[in-house]
KOLMIPA-369308 format. One record per residue (C-alpha): x, y, z. Coordinates in nm, 2 decimals. Layout:
BEGIN
<site><x>X</x><y>Y</y><z>Z</z></site>
...
***
This chain:
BEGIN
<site><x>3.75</x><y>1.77</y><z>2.41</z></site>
<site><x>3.44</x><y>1.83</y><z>2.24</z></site>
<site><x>3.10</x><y>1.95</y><z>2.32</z></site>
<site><x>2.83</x><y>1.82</y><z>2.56</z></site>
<site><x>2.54</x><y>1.69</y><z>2.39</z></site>
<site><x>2.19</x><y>1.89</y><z>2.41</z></site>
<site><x>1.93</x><y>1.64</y><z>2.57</z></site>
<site><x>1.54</x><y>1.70</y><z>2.43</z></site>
<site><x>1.21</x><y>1.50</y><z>2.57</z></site>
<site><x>0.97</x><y>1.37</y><z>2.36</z></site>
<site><x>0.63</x><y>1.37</y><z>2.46</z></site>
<site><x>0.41</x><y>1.09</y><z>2.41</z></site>
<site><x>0.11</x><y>1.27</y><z>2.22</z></site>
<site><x>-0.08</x><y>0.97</y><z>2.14</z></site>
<site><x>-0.10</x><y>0.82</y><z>2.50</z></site>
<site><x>-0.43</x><y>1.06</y><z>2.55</z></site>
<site><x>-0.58</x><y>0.78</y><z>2.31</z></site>
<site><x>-0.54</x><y>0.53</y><z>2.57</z></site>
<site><x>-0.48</x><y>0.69</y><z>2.92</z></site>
<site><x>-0.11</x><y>0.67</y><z>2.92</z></site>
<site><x>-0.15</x><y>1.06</y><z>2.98</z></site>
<site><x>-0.35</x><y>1.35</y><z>3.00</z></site>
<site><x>-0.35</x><y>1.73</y><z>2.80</z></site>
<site><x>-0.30</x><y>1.86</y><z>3.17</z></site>
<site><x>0.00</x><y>1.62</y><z>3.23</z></site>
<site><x>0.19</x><y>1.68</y><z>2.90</z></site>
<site><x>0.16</x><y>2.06</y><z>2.97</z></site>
<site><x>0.30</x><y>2.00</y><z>3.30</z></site>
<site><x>0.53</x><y>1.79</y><z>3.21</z></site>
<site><x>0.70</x><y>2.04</y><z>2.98</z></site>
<site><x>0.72</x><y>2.28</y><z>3.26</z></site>
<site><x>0.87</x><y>2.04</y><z>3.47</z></site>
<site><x>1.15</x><y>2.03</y><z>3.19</z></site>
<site><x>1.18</x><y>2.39</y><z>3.10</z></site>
<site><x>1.19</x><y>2.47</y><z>3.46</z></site>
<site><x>1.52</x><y>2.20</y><z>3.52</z></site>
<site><x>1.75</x><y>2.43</y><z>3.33</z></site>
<site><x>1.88</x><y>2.08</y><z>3.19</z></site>
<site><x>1.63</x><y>1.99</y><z>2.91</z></site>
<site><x>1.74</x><y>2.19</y><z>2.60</z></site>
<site><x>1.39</x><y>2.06</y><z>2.36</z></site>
<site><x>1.09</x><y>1.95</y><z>2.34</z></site>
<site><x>0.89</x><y>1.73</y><z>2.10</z></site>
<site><x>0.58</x><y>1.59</y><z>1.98</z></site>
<site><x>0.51</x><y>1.36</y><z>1.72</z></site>
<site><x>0.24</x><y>1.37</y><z>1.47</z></site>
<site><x>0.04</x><y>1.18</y><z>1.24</z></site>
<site><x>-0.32</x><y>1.20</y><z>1.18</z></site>
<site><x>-0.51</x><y>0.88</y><z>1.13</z></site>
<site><x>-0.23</x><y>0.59</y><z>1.03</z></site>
<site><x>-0.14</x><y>0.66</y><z>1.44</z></site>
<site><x>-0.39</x><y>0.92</y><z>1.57</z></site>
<site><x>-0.28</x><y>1.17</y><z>1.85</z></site>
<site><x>-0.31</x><y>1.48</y><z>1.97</z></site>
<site><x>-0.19</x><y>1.72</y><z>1.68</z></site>
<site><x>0.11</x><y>1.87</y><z>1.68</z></site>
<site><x>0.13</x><y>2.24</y><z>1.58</z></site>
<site><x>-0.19</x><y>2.28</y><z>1.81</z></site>
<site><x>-0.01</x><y>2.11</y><z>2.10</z></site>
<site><x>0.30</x><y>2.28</y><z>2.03</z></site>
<site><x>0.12</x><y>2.63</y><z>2.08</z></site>
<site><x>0.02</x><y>2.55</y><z>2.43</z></site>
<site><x>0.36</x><y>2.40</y><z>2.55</z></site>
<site><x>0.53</x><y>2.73</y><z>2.38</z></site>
<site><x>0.29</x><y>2.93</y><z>2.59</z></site>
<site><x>0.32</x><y>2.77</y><z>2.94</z></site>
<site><x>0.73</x><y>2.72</y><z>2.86</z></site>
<site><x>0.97</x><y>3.00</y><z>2.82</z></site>
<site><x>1.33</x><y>2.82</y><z>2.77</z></site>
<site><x>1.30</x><y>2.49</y><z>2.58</z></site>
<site><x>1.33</x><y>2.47</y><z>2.19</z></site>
<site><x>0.99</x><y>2.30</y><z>2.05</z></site>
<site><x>1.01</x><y>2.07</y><z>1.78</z></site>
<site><x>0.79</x><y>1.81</y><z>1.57</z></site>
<site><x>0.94</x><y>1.45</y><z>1.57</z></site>
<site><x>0.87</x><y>1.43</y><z>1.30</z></site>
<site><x>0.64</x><y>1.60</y><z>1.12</z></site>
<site><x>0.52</x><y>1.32</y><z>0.88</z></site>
<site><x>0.22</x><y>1.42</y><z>0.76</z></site>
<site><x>0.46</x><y>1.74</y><z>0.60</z></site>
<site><x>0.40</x><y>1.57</y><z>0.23</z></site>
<site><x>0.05</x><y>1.63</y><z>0.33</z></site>
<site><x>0.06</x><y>1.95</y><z>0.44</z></site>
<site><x>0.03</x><y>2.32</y><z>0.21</z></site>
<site><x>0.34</x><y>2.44</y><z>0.23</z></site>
<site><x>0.15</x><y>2.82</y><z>0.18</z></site>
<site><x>-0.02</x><y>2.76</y><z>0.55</z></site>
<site><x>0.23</x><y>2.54</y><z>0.71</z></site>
<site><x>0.49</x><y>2.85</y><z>0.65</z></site>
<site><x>0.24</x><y>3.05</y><z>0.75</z></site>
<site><x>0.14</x><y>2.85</y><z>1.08</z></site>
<site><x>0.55</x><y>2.76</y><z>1.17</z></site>
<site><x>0.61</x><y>3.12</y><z>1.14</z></site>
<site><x>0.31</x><y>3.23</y><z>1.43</z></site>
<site><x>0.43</x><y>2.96</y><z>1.61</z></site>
<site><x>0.78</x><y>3.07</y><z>1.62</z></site>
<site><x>0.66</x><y>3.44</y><z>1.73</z></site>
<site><x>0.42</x><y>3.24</y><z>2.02</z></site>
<site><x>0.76</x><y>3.08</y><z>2.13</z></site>
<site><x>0.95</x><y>3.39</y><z>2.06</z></site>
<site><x>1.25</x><y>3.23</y><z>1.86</z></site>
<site><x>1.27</x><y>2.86</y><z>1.96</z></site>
<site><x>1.14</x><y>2.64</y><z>1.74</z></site>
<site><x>1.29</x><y>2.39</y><z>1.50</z></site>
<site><x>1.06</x><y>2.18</y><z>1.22</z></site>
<site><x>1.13</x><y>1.86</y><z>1.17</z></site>
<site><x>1.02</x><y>1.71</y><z>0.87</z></site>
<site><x>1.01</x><y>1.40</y><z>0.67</z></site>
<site><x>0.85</x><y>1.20</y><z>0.46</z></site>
<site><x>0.62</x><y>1.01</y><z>0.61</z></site>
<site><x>0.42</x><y>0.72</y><z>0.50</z></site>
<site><x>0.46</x><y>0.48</y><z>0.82</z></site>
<site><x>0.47</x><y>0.07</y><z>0.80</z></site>
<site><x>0.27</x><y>-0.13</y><z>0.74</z></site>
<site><x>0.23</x><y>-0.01</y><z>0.37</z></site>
<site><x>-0.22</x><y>-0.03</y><z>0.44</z></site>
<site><x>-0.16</x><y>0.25</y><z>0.76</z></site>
<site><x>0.10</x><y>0.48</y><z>0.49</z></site>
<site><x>-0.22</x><y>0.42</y><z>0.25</z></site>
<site><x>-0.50</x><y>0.51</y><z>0.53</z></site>
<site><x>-0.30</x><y>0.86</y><z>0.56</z></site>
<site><x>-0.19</x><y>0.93</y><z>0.23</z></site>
<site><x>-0.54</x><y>0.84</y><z>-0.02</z></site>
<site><x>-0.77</x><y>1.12</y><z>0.16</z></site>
<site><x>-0.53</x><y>1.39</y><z>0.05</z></site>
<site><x>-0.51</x><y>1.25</y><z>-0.34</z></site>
<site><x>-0.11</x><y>1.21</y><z>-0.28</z></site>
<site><x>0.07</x><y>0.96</y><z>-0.38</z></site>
<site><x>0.32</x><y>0.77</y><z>-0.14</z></site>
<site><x>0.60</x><y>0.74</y><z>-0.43</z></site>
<site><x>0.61</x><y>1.15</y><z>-0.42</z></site>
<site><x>0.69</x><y>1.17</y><z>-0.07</z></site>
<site><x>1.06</x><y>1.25</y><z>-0.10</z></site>
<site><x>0.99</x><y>1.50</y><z>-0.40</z></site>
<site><x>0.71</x><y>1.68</y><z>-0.21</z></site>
<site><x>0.96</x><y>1.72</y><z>0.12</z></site>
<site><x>1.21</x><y>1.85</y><z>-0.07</z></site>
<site><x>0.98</x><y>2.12</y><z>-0.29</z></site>
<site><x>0.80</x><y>2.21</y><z>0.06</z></site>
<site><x>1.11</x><y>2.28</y><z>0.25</z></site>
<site><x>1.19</x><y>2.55</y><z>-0.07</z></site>
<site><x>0.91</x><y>2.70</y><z>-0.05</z></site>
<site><x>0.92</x><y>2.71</y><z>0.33</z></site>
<site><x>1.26</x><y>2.93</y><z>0.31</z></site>
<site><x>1.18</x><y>3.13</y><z>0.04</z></site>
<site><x>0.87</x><y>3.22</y><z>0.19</z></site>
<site><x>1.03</x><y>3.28</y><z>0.57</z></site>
<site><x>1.27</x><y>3.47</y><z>0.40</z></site>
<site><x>1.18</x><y>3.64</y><z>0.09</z></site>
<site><x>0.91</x><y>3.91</y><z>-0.05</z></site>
<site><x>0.71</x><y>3.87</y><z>-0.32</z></site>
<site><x>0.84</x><y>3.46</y><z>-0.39</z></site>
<site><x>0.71</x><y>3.33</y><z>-0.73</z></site>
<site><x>0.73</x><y>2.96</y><z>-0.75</z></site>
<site><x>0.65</x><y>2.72</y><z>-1.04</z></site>
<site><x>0.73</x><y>2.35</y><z>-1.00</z></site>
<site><x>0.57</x><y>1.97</y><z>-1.02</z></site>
<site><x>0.34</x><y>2.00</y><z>-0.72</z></site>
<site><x>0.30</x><y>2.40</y><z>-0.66</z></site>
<site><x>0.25</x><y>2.75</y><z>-0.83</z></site>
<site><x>0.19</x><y>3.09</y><z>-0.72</z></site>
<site><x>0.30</x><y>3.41</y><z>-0.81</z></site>
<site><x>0.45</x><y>3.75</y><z>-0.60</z></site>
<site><x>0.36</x><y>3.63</y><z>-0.24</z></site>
<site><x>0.45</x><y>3.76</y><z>0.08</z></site>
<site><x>0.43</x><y>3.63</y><z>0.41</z></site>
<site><x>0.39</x><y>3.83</y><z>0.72</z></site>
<site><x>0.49</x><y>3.86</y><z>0.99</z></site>
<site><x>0.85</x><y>3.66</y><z>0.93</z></site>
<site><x>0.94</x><y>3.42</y><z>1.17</z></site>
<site><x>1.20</x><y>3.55</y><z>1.47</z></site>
<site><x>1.47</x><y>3.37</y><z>1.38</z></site>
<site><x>1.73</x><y>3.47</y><z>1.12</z></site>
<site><x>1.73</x><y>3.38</y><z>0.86</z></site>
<site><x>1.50</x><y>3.13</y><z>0.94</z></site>
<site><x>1.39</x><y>2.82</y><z>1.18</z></site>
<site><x>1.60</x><y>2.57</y><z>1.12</z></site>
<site><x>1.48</x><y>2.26</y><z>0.94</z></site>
<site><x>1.53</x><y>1.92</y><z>1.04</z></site>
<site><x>1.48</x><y>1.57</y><z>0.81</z></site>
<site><x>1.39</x><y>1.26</y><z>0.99</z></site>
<site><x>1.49</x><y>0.97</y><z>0.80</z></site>
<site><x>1.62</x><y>0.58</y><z>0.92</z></site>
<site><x>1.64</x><y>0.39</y><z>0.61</z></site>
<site><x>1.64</x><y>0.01</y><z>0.72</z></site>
<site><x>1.89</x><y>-0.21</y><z>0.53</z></site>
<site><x>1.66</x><y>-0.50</y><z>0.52</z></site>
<site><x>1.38</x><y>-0.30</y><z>0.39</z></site>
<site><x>1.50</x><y>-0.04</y><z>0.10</z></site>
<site><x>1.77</x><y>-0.03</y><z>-0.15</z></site>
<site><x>2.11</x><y>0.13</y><z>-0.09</z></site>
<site><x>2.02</x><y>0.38</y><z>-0.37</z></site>
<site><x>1.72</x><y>0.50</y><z>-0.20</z></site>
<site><x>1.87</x><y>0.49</y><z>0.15</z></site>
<site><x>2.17</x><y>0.70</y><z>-0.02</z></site>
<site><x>1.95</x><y>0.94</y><z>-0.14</z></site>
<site><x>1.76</x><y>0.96</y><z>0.19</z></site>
<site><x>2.08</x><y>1.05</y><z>0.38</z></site>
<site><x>2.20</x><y>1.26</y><z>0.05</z></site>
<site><x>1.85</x><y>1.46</y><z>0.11</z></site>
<site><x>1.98</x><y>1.53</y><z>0.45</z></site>
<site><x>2.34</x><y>1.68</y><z>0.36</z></site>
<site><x>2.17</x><y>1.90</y><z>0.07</z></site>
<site><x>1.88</x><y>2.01</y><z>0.22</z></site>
<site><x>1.92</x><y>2.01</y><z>0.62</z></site>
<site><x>2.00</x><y>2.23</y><z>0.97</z></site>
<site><x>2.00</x><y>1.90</y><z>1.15</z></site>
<site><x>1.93</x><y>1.50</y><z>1.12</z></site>
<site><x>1.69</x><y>1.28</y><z>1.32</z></site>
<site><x>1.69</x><y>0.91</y><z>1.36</z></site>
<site><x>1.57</x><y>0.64</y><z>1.59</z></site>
<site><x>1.65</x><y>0.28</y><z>1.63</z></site>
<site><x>1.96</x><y>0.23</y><z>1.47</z></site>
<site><x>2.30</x><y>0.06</y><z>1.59</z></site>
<site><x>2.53</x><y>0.31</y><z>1.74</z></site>
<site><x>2.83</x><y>0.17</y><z>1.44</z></site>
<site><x>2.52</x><y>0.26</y><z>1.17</z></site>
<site><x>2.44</x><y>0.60</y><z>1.36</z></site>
<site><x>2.80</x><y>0.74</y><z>1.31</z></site>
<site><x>2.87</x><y>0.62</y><z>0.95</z></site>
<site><x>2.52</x><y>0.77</y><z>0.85</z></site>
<site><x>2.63</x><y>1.10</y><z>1.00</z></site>
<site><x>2.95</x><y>1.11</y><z>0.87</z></site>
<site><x>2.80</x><y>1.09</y><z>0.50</z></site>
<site><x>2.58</x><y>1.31</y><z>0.59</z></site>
<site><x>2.82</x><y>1.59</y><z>0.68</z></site>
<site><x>3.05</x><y>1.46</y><z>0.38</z></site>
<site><x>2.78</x><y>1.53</y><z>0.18</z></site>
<site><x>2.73</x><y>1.89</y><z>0.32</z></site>
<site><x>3.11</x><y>1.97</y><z>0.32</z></site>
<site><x>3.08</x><y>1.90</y><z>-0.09</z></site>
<site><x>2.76</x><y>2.14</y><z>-0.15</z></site>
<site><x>3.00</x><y>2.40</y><z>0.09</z></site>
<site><x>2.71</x><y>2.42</y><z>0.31</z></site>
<site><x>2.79</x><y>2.45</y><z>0.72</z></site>
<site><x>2.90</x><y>2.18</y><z>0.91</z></site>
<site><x>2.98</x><y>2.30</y><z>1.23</z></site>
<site><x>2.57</x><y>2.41</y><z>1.33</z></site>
<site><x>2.44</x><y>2.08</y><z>1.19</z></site>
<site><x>2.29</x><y>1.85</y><z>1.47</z></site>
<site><x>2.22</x><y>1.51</y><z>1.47</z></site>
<site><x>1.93</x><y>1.34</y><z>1.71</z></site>
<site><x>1.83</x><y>1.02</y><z>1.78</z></site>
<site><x>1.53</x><y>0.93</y><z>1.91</z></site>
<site><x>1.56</x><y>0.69</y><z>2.22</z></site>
<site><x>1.34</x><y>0.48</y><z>2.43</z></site>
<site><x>1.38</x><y>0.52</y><z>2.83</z></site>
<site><x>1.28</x><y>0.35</y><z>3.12</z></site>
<site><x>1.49</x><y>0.38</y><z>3.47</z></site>
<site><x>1.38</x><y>0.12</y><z>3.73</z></site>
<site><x>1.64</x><y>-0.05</y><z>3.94</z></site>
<site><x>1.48</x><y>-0.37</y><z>3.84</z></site>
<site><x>1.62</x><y>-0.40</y><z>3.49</z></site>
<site><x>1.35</x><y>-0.65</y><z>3.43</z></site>
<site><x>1.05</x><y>-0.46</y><z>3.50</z></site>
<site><x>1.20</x><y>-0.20</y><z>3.32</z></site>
<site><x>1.17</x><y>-0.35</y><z>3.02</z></site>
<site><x>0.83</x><y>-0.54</y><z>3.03</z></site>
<site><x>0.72</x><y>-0.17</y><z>3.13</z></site>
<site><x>0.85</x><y>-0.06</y><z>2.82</z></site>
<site><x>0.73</x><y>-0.33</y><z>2.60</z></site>
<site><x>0.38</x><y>-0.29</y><z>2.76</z></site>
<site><x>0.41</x><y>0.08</y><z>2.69</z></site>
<site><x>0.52</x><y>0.07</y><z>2.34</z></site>
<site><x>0.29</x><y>-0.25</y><z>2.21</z></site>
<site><x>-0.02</x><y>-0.02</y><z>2.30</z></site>
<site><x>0.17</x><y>0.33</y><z>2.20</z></site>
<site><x>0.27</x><y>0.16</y><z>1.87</z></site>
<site><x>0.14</x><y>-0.17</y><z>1.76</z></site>
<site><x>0.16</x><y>-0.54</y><z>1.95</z></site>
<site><x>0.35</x><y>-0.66</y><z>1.61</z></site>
<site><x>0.69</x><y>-0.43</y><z>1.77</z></site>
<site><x>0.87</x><y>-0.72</y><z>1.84</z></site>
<site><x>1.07</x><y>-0.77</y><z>2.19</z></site>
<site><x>1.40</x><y>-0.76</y><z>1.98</z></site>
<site><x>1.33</x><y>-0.48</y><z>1.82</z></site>
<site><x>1.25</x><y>-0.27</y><z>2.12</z></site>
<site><x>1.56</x><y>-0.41</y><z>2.28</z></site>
<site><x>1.76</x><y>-0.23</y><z>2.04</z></site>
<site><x>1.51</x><y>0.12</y><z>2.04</z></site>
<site><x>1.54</x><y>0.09</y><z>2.46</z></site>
<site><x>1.77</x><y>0.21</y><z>2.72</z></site>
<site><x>1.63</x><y>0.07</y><z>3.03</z></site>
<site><x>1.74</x><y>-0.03</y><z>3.38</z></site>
<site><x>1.94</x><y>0.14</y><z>3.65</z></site>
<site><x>2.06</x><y>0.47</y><z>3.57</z></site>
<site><x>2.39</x><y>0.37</y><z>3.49</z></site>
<site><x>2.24</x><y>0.12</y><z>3.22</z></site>
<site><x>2.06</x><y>0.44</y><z>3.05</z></site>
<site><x>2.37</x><y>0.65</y><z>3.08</z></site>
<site><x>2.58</x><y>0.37</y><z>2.90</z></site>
<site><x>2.32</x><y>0.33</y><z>2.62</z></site>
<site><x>2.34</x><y>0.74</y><z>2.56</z></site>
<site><x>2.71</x><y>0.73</y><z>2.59</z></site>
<site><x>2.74</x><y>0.44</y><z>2.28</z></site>
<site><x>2.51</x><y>0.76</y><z>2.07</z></site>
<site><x>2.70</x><y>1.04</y><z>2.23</z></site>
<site><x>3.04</x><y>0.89</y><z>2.11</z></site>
<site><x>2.89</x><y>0.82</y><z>1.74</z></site>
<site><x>2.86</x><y>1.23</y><z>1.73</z></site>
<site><x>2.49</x><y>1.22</y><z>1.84</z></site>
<site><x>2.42</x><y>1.64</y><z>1.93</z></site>
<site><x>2.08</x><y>1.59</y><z>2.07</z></site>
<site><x>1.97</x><y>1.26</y><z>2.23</z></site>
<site><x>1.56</x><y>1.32</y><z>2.23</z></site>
<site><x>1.38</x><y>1.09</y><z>2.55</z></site>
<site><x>1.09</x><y>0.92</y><z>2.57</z></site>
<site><x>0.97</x><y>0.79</y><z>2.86</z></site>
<site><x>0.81</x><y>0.44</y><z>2.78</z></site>
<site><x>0.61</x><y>0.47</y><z>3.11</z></site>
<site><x>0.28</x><y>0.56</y><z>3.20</z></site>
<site><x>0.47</x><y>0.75</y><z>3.44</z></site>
<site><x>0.63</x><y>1.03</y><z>3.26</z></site>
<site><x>0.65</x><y>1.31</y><z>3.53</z></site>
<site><x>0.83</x><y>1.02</y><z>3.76</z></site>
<site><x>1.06</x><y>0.91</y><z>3.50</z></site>
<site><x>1.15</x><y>1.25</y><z>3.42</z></site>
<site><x>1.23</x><y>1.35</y><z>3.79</z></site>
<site><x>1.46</x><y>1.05</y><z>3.85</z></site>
<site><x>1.61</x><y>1.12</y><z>3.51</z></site>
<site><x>1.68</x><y>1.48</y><z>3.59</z></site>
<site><x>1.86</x><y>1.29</y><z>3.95</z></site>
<site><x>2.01</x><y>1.01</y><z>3.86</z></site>
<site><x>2.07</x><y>1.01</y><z>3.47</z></site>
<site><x>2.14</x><y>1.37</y><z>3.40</z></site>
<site><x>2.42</x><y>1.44</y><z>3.57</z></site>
<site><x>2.66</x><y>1.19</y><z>3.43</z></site>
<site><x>2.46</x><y>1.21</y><z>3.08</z></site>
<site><x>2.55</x><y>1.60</y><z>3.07</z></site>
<site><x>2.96</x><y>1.49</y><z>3.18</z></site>
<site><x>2.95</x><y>1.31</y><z>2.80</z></site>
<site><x>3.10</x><y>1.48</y><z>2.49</z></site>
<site><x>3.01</x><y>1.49</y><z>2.16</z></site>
<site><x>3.38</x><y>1.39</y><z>1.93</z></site>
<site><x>3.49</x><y>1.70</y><z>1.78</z></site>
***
């Protein structure tokens, strides 16, 4: 019969930049969904100055400290290339003791388009974009070996230290899960690097995240990527897969999406085109966003992650949670 599908809420972390939402509200907001007993997650994005926003790891503290139920989660984390893998182990694992036990990273590469705003973030740390993918995959190493080990001893392209040991551990055994974000678009990067991409996902991950992608490209992705995993005998059966989806309910499937296009052109950039966001968006009626999760579900999406693309988040997420939730939690992931 299969499973039912875990259902997360993204938070929009940049819409304190332009009044879409306040510190107060996204705190509240996450108790609101930690209290409905039907939210299993929550996220935040992050960037720091290629899309500027509240950041992430702070702003997950306080949600992990006003919720007690919800797993907490970047998505993504893309300034992780960026980031010491010696403090970011050190900061994951506090936060996973402030949450006691729920949190999940996930990572990837980062480097946003347009190539200029990939540039703005990357040049002030010295790092080069083309060492994205290796830097990911050395800083979720060390990550583990730190969370799990004593006295680790790395040597390697970007990083070297000798007979550390990090204390305290996180809660979870043997680790936090680890999740790569990755949606390499056909028209814009070779199959070989969107191979590897995925490849990286089966060799490396607890979990895949995507966004924007056709429900027929969803599934064949995650089947590779659990092919993949099968092959390197790592676990199949834990893995998740999430995509990241656009929401707005309004009975007016019209003003639904001109909402949503408003909402995203200021959240995102006025160059997103209408097309585009048509494909990113389930919108309408209720009925309309259940069908649009049910195409994912049915692909063997695990965790369909919301956002609202309303400047009305704690009203989308109460007529979600009454109208949408109910048949969304009746779907089942294909065994």
């Amino acid at each position: 019969m299969g499973r039912a599908p875990r259902y997360g809420l993204s938070l929009p972390n940049r819409g304190v930049l332009f009044g879409a939402t306040s510190v107060d509200e996204l705190l509240a907001v996450s108790e609101q969904a930690d209290a409905s007993g039907v939210i299993d997650s929550i996220w935040v994005g992050d960037s720091l100055f290629a899309k500027p926003r509240l950041e992430s790891l702070v702003l997950l503290s306080a949600i992990a400290a006003r919720t007690r139920r919800v797993r907490l989660g970047t998505c993504c984390l893309s300034t992780f290339p960026l980031r010491d893998p010696l403090f970011l182990a050190a900061q994951w694992a506090a936060l996973d003791h402030v949450s006691s036990g729920r949190m999940i990273l996930g990572a990837c590469v980062g480097g946003s388009l347009p190539r200029e705003k990939a540039e703005a973030e990357f040049e002030p740390f010295k790092v080069k974009l083309a060492d994205r993918g290796p830097r990911l995959e050395e800083g979720i190493t060390i990550l583990r070996k730190l969370w799990t080990e004593d006295r680790v001893s790395h040597q390697s392209r970007f990083y070297e230290f000798r007979d550390l040991t990090l204390e305290p551990k996180p809660i979870q055994k043997p680790c936090p899960p680890i999740w790569i974000a990755t949606n390499p678009k056909p028209e814009l990067t070779t199959p070989r690097v969107a191979d590897r991409a995925l490849r990286r996902v089966g060799l490396m991950a607890d979990g895949w995240m995507t966004d924007n992608t056709p429900a027929a490209r969803f599934k064949e992705r995650w089947e590779l990527i659990r092919e993949v995993a099968r092959e390197a005998k790592r676990p199949t059966d834990s893995m998740e897969s999430a995509l990241h989806l656009m929401v707005n309910i309004n009975d007016d499937q019209r003003a639904a999406f001109e909402e949503a296009v408003k909402f995203l052109h200021t959240y995102y950039s006025p160059a997103m085109s209408r097309e585009y966001i048509e494909g990113w968006l389930a919108y309408g009626p209720p009925a309309a966003v259940v069908e649009k999760i049910r195409a994912y579900v049915d692909a063997g999406c695990t965790t369909p992650i919301l956002r609202f693309a309303s400047w009305d988040q704690k009203g989308q997420l109460a007529r979600a949670l009454a109208d949408v939730m109910p048949a969304a939690l009746a779907l089942r992931v294909p065994d």
